[in-house]
C-alpha positions as CSV (number, residue, x, y, z in Angstrom):
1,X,0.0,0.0,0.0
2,X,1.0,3.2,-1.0
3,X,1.3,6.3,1.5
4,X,-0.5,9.0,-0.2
5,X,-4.3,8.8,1.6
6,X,-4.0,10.3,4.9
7,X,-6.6,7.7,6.3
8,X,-4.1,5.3,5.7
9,X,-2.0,6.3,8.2
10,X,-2.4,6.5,11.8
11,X,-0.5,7.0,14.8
12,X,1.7,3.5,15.6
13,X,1.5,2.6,12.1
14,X,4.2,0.9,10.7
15,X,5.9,2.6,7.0
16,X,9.0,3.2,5.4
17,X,9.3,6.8,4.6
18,X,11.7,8.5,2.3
19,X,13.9,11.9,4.4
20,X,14.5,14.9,2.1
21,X,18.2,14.3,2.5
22,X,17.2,10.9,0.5
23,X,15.1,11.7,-2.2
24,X,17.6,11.0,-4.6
25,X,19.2,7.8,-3.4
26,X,15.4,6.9,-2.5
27,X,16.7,5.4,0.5
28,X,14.2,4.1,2.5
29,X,13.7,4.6,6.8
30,X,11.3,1.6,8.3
31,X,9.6,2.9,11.4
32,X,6.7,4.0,13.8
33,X,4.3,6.9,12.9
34,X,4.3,9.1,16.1
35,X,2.9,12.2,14.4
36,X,0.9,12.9,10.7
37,X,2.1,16.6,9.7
38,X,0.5,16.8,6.4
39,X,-2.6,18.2,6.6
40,X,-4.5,17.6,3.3
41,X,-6.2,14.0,2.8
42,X,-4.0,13.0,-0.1
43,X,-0.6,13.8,-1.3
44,X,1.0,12.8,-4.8
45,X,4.7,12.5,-3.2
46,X,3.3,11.0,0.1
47,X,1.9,11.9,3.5
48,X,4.6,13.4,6.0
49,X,4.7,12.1,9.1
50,X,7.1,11.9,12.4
51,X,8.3,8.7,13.1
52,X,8.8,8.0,17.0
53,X,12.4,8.2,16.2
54,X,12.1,12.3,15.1
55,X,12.7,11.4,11.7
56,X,10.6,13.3,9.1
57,X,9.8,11.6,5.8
58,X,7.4,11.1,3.3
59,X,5.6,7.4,3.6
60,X,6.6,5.0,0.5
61,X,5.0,2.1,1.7
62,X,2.7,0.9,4.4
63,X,3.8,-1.8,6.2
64,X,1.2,-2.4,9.0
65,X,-1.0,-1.1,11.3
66,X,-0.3,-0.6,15.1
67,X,-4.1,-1.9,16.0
68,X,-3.9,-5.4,14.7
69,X,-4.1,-8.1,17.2
C-alpha cells in the first residue's frame, strides 16, 4: 500500500518513509508513525509524518498497522 491517503495512516502505524536528505538515493527509513504533519487528505509525493524516532519523511509504503491483534 502506498502512503498517499492520509486515512491510511495513523499514529503506531508501521511505514518506510523516504527523508528529504534521501530523495535522490530513494533510501528508505522503516519505522513507527508518532505524528501525521501533512494536513491535506491526499498527497502525490506521500503523507509526512514523524516517526517516533524524530525522523521526518514522506511514507513510501505501508507496512502495517499498530491496532492489529
Amino acid at each position: 500500500m502506498n502512503g498517499r491517503q492520509r486515512t491510511d495512516i495513523k499514529p503506531g502505524t508501521r511505514v518506510r518513509v523516504v527523508q528529504k536528505a534521501d530523495q535522490g538515493s530513494g533510501r528508505l527509513t522503516e519505522g513507527i508513525v508518532q505524528d501525521i504533519l501533512t494536513p491535506s487528505p491526499d498527497h502525490p509525493r506521500g503523507i509526512k509524518v514523524r516517526l517516533t524516532s524524530g525522523i521526518v519523511g514522506r511514507v513510501k509504503e505501508i507496512i502495517g498497522s499498530g491496532d492489529a491483534t
